[in-house]
N, C-alpha and C positions, 0 to 999 in steps of 0.2 A: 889431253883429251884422247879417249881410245878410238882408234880406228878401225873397231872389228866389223864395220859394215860397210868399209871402203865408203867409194864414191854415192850410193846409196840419195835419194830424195825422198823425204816424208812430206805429204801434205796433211797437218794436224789443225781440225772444225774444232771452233771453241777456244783454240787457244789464247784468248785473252787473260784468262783466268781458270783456277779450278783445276779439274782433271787435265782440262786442254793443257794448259801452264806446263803442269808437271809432267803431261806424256814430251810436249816440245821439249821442255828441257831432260829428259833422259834419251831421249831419242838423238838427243843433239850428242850427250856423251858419250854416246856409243859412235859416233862421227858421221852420224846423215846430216845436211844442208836441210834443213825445218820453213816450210811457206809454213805460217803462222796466220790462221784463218778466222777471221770472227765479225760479225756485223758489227762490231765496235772495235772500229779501226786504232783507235788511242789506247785500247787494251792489248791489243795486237801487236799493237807498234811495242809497245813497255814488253814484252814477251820477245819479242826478236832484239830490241837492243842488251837485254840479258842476256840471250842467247848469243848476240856477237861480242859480249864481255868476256865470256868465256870460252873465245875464239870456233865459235859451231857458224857458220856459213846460215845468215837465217836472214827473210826477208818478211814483213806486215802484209797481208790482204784483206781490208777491210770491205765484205760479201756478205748481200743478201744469200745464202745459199740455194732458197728453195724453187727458184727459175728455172730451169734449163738454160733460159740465156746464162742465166750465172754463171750455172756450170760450165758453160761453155768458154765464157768470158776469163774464167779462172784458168781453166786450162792454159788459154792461150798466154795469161798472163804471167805464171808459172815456168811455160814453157821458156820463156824471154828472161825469165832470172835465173832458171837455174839448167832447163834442158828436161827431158824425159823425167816424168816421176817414175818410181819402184814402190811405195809405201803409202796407202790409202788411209789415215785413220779418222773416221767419224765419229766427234766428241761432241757435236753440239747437242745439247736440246733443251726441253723448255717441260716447266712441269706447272699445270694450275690445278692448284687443289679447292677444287670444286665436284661435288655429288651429280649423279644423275640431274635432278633437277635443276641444277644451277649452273648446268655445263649446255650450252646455247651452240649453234650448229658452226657459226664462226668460231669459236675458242675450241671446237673441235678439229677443224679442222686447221687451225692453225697449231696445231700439237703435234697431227698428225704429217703435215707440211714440214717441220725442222725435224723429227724424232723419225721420220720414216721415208718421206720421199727426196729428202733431201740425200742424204747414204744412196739411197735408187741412184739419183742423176748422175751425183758423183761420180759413182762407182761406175753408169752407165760412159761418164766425160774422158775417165782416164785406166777405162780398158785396155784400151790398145796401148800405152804404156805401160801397164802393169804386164801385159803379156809377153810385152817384149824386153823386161826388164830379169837380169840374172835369176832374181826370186822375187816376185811380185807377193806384197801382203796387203788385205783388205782386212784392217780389223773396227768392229764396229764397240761402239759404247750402248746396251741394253740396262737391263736393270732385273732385280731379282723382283720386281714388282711384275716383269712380263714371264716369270718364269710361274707362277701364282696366283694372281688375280691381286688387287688393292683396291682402297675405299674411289682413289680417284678417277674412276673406269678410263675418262679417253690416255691417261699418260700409262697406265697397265696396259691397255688395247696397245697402244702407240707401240711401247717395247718389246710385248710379245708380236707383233708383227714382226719387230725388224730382227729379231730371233729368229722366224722362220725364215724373213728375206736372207739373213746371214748363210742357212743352211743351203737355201734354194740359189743362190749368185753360185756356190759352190759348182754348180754343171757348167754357168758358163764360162767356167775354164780349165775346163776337162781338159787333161793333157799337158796343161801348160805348170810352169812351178809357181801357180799364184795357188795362196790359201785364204779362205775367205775365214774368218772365227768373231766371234764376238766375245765382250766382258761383262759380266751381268754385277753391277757394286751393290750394294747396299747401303745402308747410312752413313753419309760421306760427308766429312769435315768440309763443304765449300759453299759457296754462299746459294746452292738450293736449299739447304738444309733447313730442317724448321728448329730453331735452334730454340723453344721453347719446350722440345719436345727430345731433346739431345741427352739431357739426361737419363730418361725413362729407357730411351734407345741403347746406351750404353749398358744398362741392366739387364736387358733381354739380348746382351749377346755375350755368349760362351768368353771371347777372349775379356771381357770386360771394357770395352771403349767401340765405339766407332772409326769408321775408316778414315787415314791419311789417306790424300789423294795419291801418296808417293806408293803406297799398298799395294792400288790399281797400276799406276803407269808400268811398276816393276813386274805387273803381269801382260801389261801391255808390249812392254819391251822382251820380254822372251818371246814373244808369239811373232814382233817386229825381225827376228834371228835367223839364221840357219837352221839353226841347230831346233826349233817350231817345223819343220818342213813335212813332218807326220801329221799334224795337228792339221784337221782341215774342218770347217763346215760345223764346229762345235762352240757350245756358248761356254765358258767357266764363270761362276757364279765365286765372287768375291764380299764375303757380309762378316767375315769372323766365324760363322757356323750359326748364325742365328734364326734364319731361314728355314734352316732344317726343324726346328723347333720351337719356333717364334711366330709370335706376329708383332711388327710393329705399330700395330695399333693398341 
């Protein structure tokens, strides 16, 4: 396993499965210790005993995320397994695809709850370790549906918020070596996917397929680096190029 990130701590939202999965595990190869974070603890748990197969330093957190006590609770729980984090990344969220009409002020707001204030607290819980950490990185998981607009307005609203939040967290750590950036996927091989609709999706994008999650993590993991420390405050939009050209409806 390479150690180009030294003693380094990631906390990765999500990681049961999916994007989360595959950013814990590349993040673990590059030799950070991985809290493996998910409201479904037994997914969590299967993602860290991977992750200590292949000898990476990793523990399961099964967390409501969108509390503050959470957040709070996490931290402290975190703090007791592994010591100060350095590495923020925010992969959980939730997507219902439901129109205007059919999108009811509770399923809004609970979209808006994991996809946007949840990254908030987080990132509010483990400032002060990220600022005090060699190179602190906060990177967030958006979506090219908040870069554009899409049919399911609260998960578009949701993402292009935390696109802006991504840029705007960027002052609060003016001065310091933490970068806040986000990754904006597009149609991604995991089980949000409307896999009924997978082919069509593969048509409308330039490279011809849809996304690996490993696509994503590999752009997660540069921005995770040293060698990201220019990169601040920006969203990278990852679809194949379909976006530019496409709608995926």
């Amino acid at each position: 396993m390479s150690s180009t990130l030294g003693s380094a701590v990631a906390v990765v939202t999500g990681a049961g499965g999916g994007l989360g999965a595959a950013t814990a595990k590349i993040l673990g190869d590059l030799g950070l210790a991985v809290a493996c974070v998910d409201i479904d603890e037994v997914a969590a748990q299967r993602t860290a005993d991977e992750l200590k197969s292949t000898g990476t330093e990793s523990a399961a957190f099964g967390v409501d995320i969108t509390s503050e006590s959470a957040a709070t609770s996490l931290l402290e729980a975190v703090h007791v397994e592994f010591g100060a984090v350095s590495h923020l990344v925010n992969i959980a969220g939730i997507l219902r695809r439901t129109h205007l009409a059919d999108t009811d002020a509770a399923s809004w707001r609970q979209v808006m709850d994991v996809n946007v204030t949840a990254p908030f607290l987080l990132t509010k819980a483990f400032a002060d370790d990220l600022r005090r950490a060699e190179f602190g990185r906060v990177i967030n998981c958006a979506s090219f549906a908040g870069t554009r607009g899409y049919e399911y307005p609260a998960y578009a609203a949701s993402k292009a918020a935390l696109i802006n939040l991504t840029s705007s967290l960027m002052f609060d750590f003016w001065g310091t070596s933490v970068t806040v950036n986000a990754v904006a996927p597009g149609a991604m091989d995991t089980p949000m996917l409307d896999r009924a609709a997978a082919e069509r999706m593969s048509a409308k994008t330039p490279t011809g397929r849809i996304l690996d999650p490993e696509d994503v993590a590999a752009v997660i993991a540069f921005l995770a680096g040293r060698s990201s420390r220019g990169v601040n405050g920006t969203t990278t939009v990852i679809d194949g190029g379909a976006s530019l050209l496409f709608s995926y409806k």
